[in-house]
N, C-alpha and C positions, 0 to 999 in steps of 0.2 A: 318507745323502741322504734329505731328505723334501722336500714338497711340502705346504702349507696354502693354503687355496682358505678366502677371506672371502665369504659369501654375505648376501645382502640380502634382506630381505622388511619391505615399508614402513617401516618406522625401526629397525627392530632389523638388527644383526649379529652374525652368529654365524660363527667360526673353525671349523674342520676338517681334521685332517690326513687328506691322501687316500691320499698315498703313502708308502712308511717304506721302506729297506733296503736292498738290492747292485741292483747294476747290471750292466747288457751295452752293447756297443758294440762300434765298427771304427775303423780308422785310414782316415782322406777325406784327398782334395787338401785342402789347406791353405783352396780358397774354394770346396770343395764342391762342384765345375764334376761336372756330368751325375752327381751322386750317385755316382763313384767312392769305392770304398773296396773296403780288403782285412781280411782281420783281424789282429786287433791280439791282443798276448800277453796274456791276463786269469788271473794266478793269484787264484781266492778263498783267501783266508786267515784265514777262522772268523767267524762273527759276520754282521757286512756291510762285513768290509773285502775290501779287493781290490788287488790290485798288476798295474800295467796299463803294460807295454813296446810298443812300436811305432815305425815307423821313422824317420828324421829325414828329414825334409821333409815326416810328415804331421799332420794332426790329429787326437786321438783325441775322437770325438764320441759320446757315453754319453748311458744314458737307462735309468728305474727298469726293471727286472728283473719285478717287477709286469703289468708293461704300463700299457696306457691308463685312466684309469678314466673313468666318467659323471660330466657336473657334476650332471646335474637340472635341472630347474626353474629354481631360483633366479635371482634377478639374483648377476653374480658383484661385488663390489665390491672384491676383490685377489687377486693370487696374490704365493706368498713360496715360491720354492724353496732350500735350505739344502744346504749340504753341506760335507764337512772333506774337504783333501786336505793333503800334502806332498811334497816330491820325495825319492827316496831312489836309489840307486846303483843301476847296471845289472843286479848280483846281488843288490839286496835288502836290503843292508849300509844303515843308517843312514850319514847323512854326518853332518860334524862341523858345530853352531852355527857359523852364518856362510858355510858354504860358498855359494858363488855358483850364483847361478838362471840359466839362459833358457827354464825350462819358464814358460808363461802357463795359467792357467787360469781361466776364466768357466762360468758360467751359464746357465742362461737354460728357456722354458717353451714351449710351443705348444699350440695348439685344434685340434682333430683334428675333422672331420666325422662321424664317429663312433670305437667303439673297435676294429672291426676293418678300418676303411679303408686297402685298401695307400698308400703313400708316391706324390706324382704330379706332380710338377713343383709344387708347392705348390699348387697345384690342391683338394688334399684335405687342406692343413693352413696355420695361418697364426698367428704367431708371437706370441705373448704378448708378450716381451720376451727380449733381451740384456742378462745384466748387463755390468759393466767388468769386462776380464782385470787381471789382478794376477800378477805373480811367485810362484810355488810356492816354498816355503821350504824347508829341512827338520828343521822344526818342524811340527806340525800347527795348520792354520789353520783357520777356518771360513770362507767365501765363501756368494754370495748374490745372489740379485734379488727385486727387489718391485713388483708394481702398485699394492701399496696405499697411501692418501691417510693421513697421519699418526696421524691418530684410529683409522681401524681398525687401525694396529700397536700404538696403545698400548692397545689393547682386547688385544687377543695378549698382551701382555704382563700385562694382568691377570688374561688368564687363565690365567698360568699355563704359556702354551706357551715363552715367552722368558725363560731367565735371565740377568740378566746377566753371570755369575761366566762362563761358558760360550760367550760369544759377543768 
């Protein structure tokens, strides 16, 4: 999982990865009604993978392990959050090419009033963007959303943050 933040200052843009690695989270009501949630099974497994069980009827809603970071200053002119997931069997067992999904997974970013404001009825935070949910494979995929306007991706991509062998 990362997070790159396009920042502006008069005509120049300049890309930055803010966030990089594992993650935390709980399992919510499916529409997040009064911020329930319980926890959800998170085995880490080396690196910044993770294997994450939870119950059927909820949603498991993750977020970088890091925490919040500062934007700065800057004007912001995108955010691109990335991430790889796949679905895989209740022990852990890869499933076979082709087996059939109904797990969905998406995206998505938010602005926090700062980095150590509790959670408030949104009060104290408000939503970059949702990407689109997609069927989890298991294959690993990569997923994604973007606020950025064309030109500042393909600046990302010259510099070197996008390849496309990998995406």
């Amino acid at each position: 999982m990362q997070t790159l933040l396009c920042q502006q200052s008069g005509i120049t843009q300049q890309w930055l990865r803010v966030q990089k690695g594992g993650i935390e989270g709980a399992a919510f009501r499916p529409d997040f009604g009064d911020n329930e949630n319980v926890s959800a099974d998170i085995t880490f497994m080396g690196g910044d993978q993770a294997r994450v069980g939870f119950g059927s009827g909820r949603a498991f809603h993750w977020w970088p392990r890091q925490g919040r970071v500062n934007l700065g200053s800057a004007s912001v002119c995108g955010v691109l959050v990335m991430f790889q997931a796949r679905v895989v069997a209740s022990d852990g067992r890869e499933l076979p090419e082709g087996t059939a999904s109904t797990l969905l997974v998406g995206g998505g970013a938010d602005y926090w009033l700062d980095t150590r404001v509790p959670w408030d009825q949104f009060r104290t935070n408000a939503s970059v963007g949702v990407g689109p949910l997609r069927l989890a494979r298991p294959q690993w995929r990569w997923f994604g959303i973007s606020t950025a306007e064309a030109a500042a991706l393909s600046l990302l991509k010259r510099e070197g943050f996008v390849d496309r062998s990998s995406s």
